[in-house]
N, C-alpha and C positions, 0 to 999 in steps of 0.2 A: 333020427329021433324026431317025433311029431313037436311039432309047435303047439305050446299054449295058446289059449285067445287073444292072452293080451301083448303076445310078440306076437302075432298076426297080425292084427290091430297095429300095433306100432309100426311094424312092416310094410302094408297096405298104407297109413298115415304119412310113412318118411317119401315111398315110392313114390306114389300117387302128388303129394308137393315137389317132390324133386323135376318129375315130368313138368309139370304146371311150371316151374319157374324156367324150366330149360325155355318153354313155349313162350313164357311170357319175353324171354330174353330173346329169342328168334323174332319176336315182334315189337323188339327196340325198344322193351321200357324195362320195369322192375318188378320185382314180385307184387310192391305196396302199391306201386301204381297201376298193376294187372287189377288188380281187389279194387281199386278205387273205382276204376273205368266200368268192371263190372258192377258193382254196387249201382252205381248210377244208371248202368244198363239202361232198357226200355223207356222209360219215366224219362231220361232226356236232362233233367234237371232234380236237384236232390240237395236239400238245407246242409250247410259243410256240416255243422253240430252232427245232424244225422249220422252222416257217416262215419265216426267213430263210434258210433253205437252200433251201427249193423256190421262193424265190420268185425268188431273185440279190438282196436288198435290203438294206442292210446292219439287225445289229440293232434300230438306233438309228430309225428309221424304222419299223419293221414295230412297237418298241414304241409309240411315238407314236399310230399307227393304230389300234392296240389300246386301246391308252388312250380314244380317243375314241369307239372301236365301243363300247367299256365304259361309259363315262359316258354313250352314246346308248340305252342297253340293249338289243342287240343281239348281244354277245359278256360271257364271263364268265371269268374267271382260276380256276382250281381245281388246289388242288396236285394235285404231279400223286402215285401212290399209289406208283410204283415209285421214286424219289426227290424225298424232302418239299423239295428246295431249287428245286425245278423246277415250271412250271407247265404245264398243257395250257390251251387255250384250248377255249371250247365255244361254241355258238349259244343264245342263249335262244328262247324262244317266238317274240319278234320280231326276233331277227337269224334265224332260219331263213325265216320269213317273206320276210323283206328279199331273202335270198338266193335264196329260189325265183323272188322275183318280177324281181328281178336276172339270174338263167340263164337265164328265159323272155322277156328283153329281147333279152341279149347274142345267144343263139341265132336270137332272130329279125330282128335285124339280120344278122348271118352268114346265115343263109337268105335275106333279101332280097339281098346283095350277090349270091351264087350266083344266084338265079333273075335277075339281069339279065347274064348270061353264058349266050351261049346252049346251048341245052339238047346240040346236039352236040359243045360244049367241053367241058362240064362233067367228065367223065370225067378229062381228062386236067389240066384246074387241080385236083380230088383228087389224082390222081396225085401233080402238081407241089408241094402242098400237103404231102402224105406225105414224099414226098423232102427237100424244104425243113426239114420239122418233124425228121428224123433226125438231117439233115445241122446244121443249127442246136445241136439237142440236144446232141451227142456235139465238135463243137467247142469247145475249151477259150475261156475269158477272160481271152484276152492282150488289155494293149495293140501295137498296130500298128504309131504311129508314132510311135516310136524314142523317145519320153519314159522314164524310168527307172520 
């Protein structure tokens, strides 16, 4: 029996996180704190407040994670200069480390799942990929079903 869109979609959704935390857990941390490390990615340093906003997580969890990226010595708390009641979060020596060695995971899981697609798909799961990440993006975070 063919699948609908939206058991595809949920399928592709549960799979695709289930790998990601399998990776994030072969790389010694946790789901929240995969997402954290990545957030802060490139940039090096990144306002904590921020990161519960880029990430959809509430405060309370993105602190917790931080907490323990910090006591891993991996991430560091430093106020932040434009307001002292605020913190930005930063990489140390070895949470940048961690993190390289973390994107050059994550990445080459996503490169393996793509190369077992074959090569004259590939174009258009981009494509659909594109679309999806828009279309995800720019949708608001309602509940659905009819709970208050």
């Amino acid at each position: 029996m063919e699948k609908t869109e939206d058991e595809l979609l949920r399928i592709v959704t549960r799979v695709y996180a289930q790998a990601q935390r399998l990776q994030a857990r072969c790389c010694g941390i946790t789901t929240t704190q995969c997402q954290v490390l990545c957030a802060i990615g490139d940039e090096g340093t990144v306002p904590q407040a921020e990161l519960s906003a880029r990430l959809g997580l509430e405060k309370s969890w993105v602190s917790r994670a931080i907490d323990s990226l910090e006591r891993d010595g991996l991430v560091e708390r430093r106020k932040c200069c434009a307001d002292a009641r605020m913190y930005d979060v930063a990489f140390t020596e070895a949470g940048k480390a961690r993190y390289e060695a973390l994107e050059e995971a994550l990445n080459s899981q996503a490169a393996s799942v793509m190369a077992s697609i074959p090569e004259s798909e590939r174009a258009g799961v981009r494509k659909a990929l594109e679309l999806l990440s828009v279309a995800l993006s720019s949708m608001a975070a309602t509940c659905r079903c009819g709970n208050p």
